[in-house]
N, C-alpha and C positions, 0 to 999 in steps of 0.2 A: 504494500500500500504506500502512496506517494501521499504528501498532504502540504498545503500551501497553508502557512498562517500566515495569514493579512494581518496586517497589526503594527504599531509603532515602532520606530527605529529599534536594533538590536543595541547600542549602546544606550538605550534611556529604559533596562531591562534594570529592577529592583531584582539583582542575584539569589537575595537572604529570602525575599515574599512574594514576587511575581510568580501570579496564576498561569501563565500562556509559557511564561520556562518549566513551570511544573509539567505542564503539558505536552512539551514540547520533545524533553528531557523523557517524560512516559514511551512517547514515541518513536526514538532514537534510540530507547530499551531494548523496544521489539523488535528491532531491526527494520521500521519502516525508513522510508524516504521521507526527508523532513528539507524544507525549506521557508523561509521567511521575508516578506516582500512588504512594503508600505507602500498605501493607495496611492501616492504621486508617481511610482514608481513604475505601474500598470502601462500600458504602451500596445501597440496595434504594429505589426510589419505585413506587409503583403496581405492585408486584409485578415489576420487572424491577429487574435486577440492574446499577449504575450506581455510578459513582465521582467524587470531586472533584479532577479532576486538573491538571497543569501542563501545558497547550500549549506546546509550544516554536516558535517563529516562521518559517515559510521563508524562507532567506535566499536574496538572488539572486548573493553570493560569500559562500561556505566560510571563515572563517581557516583556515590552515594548522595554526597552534599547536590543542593542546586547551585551555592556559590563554588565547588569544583567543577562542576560540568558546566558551569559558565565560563570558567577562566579556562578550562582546557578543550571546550568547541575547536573545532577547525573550522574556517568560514570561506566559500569561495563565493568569487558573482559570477551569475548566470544570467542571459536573457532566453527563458523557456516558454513555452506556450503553455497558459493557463488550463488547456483542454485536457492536456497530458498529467494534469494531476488529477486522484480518486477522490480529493475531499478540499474543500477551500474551508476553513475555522478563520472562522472572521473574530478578530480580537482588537480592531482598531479603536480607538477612543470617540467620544461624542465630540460632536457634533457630527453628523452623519453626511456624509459626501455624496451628493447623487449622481456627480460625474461616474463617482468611481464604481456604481449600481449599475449606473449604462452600462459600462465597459464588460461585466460580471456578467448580463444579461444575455449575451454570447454564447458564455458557456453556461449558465443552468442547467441546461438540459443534459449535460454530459459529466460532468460531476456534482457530484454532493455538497453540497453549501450549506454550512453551519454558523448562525442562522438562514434561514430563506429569505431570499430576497424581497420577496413581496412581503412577509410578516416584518423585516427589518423597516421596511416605508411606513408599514403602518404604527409600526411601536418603538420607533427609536428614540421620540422622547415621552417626556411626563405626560403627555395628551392620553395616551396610552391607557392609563391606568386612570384619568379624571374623566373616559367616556365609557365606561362598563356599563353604564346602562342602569335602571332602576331596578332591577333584578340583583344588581350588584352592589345595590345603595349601602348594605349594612355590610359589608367590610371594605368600604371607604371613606375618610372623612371628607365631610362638605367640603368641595373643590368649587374654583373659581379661576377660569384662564381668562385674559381681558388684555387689549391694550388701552384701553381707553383709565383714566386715571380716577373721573367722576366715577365711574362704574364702581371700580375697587374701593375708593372709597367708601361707597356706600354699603358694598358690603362688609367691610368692617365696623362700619358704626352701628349697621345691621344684626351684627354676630350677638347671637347671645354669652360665646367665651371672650372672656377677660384679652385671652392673648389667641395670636394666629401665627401660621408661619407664612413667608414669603420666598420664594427662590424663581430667579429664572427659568426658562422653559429648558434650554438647552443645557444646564448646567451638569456637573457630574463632581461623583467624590465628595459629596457636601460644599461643592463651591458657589458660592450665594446664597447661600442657606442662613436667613435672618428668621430670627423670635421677635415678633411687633407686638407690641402691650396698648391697648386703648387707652391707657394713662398718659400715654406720650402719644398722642395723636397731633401734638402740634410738629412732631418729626415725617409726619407718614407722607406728606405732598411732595417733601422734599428726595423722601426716598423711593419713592415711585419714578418721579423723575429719573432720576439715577438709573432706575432700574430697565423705564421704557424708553427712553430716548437716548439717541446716536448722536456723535459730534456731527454726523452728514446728513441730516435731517430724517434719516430712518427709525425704527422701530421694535420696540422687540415686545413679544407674548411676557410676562410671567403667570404666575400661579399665587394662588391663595388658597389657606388651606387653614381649615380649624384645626387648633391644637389639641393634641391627644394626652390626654390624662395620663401621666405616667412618662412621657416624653423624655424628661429629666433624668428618666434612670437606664434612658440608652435605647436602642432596637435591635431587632430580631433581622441575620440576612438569614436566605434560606435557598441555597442553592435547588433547582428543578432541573433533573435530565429526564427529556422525554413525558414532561406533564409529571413528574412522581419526587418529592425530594429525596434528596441521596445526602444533605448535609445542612448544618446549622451552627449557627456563634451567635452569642448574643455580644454585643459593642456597648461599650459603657462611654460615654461622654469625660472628654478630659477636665483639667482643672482649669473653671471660667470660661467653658464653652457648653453648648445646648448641643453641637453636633456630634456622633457618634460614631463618621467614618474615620477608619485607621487613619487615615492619611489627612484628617485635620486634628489629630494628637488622643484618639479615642484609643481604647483599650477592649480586650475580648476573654470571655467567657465561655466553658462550656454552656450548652443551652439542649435541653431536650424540650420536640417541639409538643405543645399544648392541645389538645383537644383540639380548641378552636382553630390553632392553627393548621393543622393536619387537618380539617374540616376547609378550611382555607382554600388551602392547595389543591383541592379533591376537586372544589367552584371553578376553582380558575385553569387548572390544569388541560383539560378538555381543548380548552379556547388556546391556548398557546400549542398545544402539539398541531392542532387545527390550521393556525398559521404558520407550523413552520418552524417554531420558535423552541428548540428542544432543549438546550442549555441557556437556564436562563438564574438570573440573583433578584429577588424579591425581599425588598423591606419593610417589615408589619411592626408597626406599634399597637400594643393593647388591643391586638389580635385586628387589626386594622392595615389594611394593603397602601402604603404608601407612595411605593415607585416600583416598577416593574424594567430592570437593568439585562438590556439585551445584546447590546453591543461588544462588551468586554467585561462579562460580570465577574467578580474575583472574591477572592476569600479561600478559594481552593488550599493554598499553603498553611495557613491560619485554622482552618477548620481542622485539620489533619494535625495542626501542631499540640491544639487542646483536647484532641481525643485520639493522639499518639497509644497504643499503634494500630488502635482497630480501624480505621477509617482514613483510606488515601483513595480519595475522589476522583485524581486524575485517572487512576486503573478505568474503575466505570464509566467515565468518560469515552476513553479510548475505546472500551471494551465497546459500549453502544455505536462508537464512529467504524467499528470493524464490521460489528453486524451488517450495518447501513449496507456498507460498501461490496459484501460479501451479496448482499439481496439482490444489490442494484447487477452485480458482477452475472449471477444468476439470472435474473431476468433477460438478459443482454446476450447470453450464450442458447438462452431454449427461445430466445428470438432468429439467431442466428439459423440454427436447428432446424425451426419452423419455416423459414424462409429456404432453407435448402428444401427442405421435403417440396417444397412448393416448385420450384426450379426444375428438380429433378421427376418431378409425374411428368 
């Protein structure tokens, strides 16, 4: 099995906790074909659709560590035809590229794209999760996308909670992720401002969202392969911050999932294997769906570190992108098959 990860530069790869080198590193295990390409990268020759990417080396022993098998990769460039690989694992960062969708659009049909490309369009950012629908009311809190400013307003004078959050549409990682208190509503014009307006007179969506009771003492990610969780952490909020992603100074927890949430997952699970969307990072407060991370969702290292040694995510991961491939590989040959018989009467 060959497999392209789309995904951000190899040198901006966190050695010690990067989910996509756990990955990656799984896959280089097995003796698959492993390379690595960033969306700018993607390129068209002669009318096919081809990239210049980082081969990574077969090793004949694995380091153990991810920071060894990061410093001892071998790395070459290639410019290969994306067609020629059995699986694309899409890991690049938000905001989501639609050039780089075209380009992919090429090849869908002949390899396996994780995630799908058309579930990517639909759920790459928070809209995702703030239009589930009135069937899905009670495990989301009261949402609110707007550019307009009067709007937002009002609906926070509206709220019946004390506080709400605010974040960008496109944000990721906890970045823009503000706590707004009704007490200080002589700040909120100011940072909406901030928030929708561009020095070039454009525009941006945010979000409003009522605060979740309980907020304060962190959230739940919850990794889903294939619509089913395979893993979970709970993120505790650092010192002097409301946010709870590692990477704005949050800390993690074991976490066994709750009733509620495992009833959660059950809701929503259906609807993302549906689009397409097999691995995917879900964050619930107080059993409450708050963003739905499909682009590069992560925690894999993490998860695995606080319920060392029974649970290493990446395996399953890979294990389900083999299956895929093996189906797909199947189908393809009693196609072949069938089409001889047909030739040959």
């Amino acid at each position: 099995m060959n497999v392209c990860f789309l995904m951000y530069p190899w040198d901006q790869i966190d050695p010690d906790n990067d989910t996509s080198l756990a990955l990656i590193k799984e896959c280089v295990k097995r003796g698959h074909g492993v390379a690595t390409c960033t969306p700018s990268n993607l390129t068209i020759r002669d009318s096919v659709t081809c990239a210049f990417v980082t081969v990574i080396g077969r090793m004949e022993k694995v380091p153990g560590s991810l920071k060894s098998f990061y410093k001892k990769a071998e790395l070459r460039e290639e410019m290969l035809p994306i067609a020629g690989f059995d699986v694309i694992f899409f890991r690049a960062n938000p905001p989501l590229d639609p050039i780089m969708l075209n380009f992919l659009d090429s090849v869908k049909d002949d390899v396996f794209i994780i995630n799908s490309l058309e579930g990517m369009r639909e759920a790459n950012n928070k809209l995702y999760t703030a239009a589930f629908g009135d069937r899905h009311s009670n495990i989301i809190p009261a949402t609110h996308v707007s550019k307009n400013k009067n709007y937002l307003v009002n609906m926070i004078k509206e709220s019946k909670a004390d506080k709400m959050i605010l974040k960008p549409l496109n944000g990721f990682g906890g970045s823009g992720v503000i706590l707004i208190e009704k007490s200080a509503m002589g700040n909120i014009n100011s940072l909406l401002d901030f928030y929708i307006s561009n020095s070039d007179g454009s525009s941006n969506y945010v979000i409003l969202q009522d605060y979740i009771e309980g907020a304060d003492k962190g959230d739940v990610r919850i990794l889903l392969l294939n619509g089913e969780p395979v893993g979970a952490m709970r993120r505790v909020p650092g010192t002097g911050d409301h946010r709870s992603n590692i990477s704005a100074g949050g800390s993690i927890q074991k976490h066994t999932l709750s009733k509620e949430e495992k009833a959660l997952c059950k809701q929503i699970g259906p609807k993302l294997v549906s689009d397409g969307l097999y691995f995917v990072g879900i964050d619930v407060i107080g059993g409450k769906l708050v963003e739905v991370n499909v682009m590069s969702p992560g925690g894999v290292t993490y998860i695995n570190k606080v319920y060392k040694p029974k649970i290493k995510v990446e395996e399953r991961v890979i294990d389900f992108i083999e299956s895929k491939v093996q189906d797909k590989l199947q189908a393809l040959d009693r196609r072949i098959k069938l089409r001889k018989t047909v030739e040959e009467a």
